[in-house]
C-alpha positions in Angstrom: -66.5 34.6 -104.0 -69.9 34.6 -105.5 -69.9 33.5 -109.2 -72.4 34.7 -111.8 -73.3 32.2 -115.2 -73.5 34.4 -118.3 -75.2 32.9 -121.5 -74.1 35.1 -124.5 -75.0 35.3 -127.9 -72.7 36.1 -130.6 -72.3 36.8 -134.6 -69.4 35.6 -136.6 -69.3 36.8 -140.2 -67.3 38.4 -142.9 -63.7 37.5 -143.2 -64.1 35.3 -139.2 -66.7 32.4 -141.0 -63.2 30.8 -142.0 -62.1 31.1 -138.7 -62.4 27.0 -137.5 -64.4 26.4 -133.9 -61.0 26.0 -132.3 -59.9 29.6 -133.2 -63.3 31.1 -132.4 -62.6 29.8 -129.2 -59.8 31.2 -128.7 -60.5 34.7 -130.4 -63.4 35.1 -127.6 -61.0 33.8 -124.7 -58.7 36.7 -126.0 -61.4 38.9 -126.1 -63.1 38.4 -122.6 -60.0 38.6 -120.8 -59.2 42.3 -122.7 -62.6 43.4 -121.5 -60.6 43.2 -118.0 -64.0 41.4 -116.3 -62.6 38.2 -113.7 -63.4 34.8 -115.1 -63.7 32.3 -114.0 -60.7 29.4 -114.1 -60.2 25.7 -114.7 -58.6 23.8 -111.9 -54.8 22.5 -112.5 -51.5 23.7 -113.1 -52.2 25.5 -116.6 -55.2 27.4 -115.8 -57.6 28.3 -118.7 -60.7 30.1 -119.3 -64.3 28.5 -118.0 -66.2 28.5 -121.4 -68.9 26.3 -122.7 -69.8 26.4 -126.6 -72.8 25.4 -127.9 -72.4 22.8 -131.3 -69.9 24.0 -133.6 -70.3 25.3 -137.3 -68.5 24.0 -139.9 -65.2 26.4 -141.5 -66.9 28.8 -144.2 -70.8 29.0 -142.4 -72.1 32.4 -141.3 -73.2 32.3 -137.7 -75.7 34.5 -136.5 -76.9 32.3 -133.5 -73.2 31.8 -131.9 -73.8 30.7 -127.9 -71.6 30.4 -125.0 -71.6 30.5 -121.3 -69.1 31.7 -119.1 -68.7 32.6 -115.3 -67.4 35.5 -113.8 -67.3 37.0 -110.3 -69.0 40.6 -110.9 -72.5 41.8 -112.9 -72.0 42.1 -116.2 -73.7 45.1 -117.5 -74.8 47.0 -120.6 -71.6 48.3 -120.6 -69.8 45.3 -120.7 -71.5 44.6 -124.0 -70.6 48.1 -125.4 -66.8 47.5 -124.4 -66.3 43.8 -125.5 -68.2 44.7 -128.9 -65.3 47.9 -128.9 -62.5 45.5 -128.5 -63.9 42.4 -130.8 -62.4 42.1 -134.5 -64.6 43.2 -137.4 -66.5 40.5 -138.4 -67.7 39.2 -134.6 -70.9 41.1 -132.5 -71.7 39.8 -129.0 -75.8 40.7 -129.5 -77.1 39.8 -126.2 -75.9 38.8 -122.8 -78.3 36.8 -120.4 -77.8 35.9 -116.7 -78.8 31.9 -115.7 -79.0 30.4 -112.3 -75.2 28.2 -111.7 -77.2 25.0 -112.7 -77.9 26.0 -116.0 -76.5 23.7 -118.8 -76.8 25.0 -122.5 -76.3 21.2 -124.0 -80.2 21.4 -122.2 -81.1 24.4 -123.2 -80.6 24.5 -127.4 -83.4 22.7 -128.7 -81.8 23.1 -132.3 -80.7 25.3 -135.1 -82.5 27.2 -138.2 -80.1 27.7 -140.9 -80.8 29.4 -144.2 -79.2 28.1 -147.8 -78.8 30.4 -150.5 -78.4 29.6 -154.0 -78.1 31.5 -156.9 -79.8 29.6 -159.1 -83.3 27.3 -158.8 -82.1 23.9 -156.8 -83.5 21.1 -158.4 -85.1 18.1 -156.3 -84.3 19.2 -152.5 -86.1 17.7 -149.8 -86.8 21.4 -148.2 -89.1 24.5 -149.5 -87.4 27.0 -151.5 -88.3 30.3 -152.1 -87.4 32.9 -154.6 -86.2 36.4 -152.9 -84.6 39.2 -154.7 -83.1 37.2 -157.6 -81.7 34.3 -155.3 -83.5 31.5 -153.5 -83.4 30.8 -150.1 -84.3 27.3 -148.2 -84.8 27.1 -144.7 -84.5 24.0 -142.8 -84.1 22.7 -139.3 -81.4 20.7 -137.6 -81.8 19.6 -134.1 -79.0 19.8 -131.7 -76.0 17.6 -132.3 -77.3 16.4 -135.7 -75.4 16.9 -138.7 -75.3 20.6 -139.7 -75.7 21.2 -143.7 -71.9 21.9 -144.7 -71.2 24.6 -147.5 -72.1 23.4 -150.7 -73.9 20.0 -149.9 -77.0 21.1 -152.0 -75.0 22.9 -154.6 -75.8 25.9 -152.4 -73.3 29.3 -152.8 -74.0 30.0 -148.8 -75.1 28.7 -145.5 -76.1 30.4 -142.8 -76.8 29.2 -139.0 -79.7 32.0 -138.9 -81.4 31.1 -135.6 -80.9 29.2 -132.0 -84.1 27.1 -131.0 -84.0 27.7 -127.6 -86.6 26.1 -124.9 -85.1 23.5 -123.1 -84.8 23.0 -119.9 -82.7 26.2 -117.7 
């Protein structure tokens, strides 16, 4: 059988940012495999899923750049993306699905993350820019891939957010 590499990008917010990385895992496992699409399969006597997650985000952090890659033996279309985002629970969007050549490796691909910290008050001596939006301030600040992601309140911030994937690597 012919098998197509699928590099999706996903949101997790509201009520899911608790969710750890083990149970996102599992809540898009679930979710593929309602859309009814055939996946891919490990090798062995218990048989899971094929996915590959890109770094994990600590329990409580907003993830608007969420990646992963799975294989399946069919095109995925638009419609896929209209069904799987009918099925998901509230809280998680799969934005954009890509298809990669079956050497593609997204360890190689993610250059690193933007995220976005929000406090509501003026942070005093950080070692990032803040800016003052709408009453709160925001900092942005860049982690490269497999560093240390900024963990909820480790500047005294109220909120972090992993706003952006910095993609360019090598496909």
């Amino acid at each position: 059988m012919r098998q197509i590499k699928y590099l999706f990008h996903y949101k997790k917010f509201g009520m899911l940012r608790y969710l750890s990385h083990l149970e996102t895992m599992k809540m898009i496992d679930r979710l593929l495999r309602r859309t009814g699409i055939e996946l891919k399969q490990t090798e062995g006597f218990h048989q899971r899923t094929k996915i590959s997650f890109a770094q994990a985000v600590p329990t409580g952090i907003i993830d608007l750049a969420g990646l992963f890659v799975v294989t399946t033996f069919e095109e995925i279309g638009k419609e896929y993306l209209k069904r799987a985002n009918r099925l998901s629970p509230q809280g998680l969007e799969i934005v954009k699905i890509e298809r990669k050549d079956e050497k593609f490796k997204l360890s190689k691909f993610i250059e690193g993350y933007e995220f976005k910290l929000v406090f509501l008050k003026k942070p005093i001596e950080l070692p990032f820019n803040v800016e003052k939006k709408n009453g709160i301030w925001i900092a942005k600040v860049y982690r490269p891939f497999n560093s240390s992601v900024p963990k909820n309140g480790e500047y005294d911030q109220f909120l972090t957010i992993r706003n952006k994937a910095i993609l360019g690597g090598a496909n």
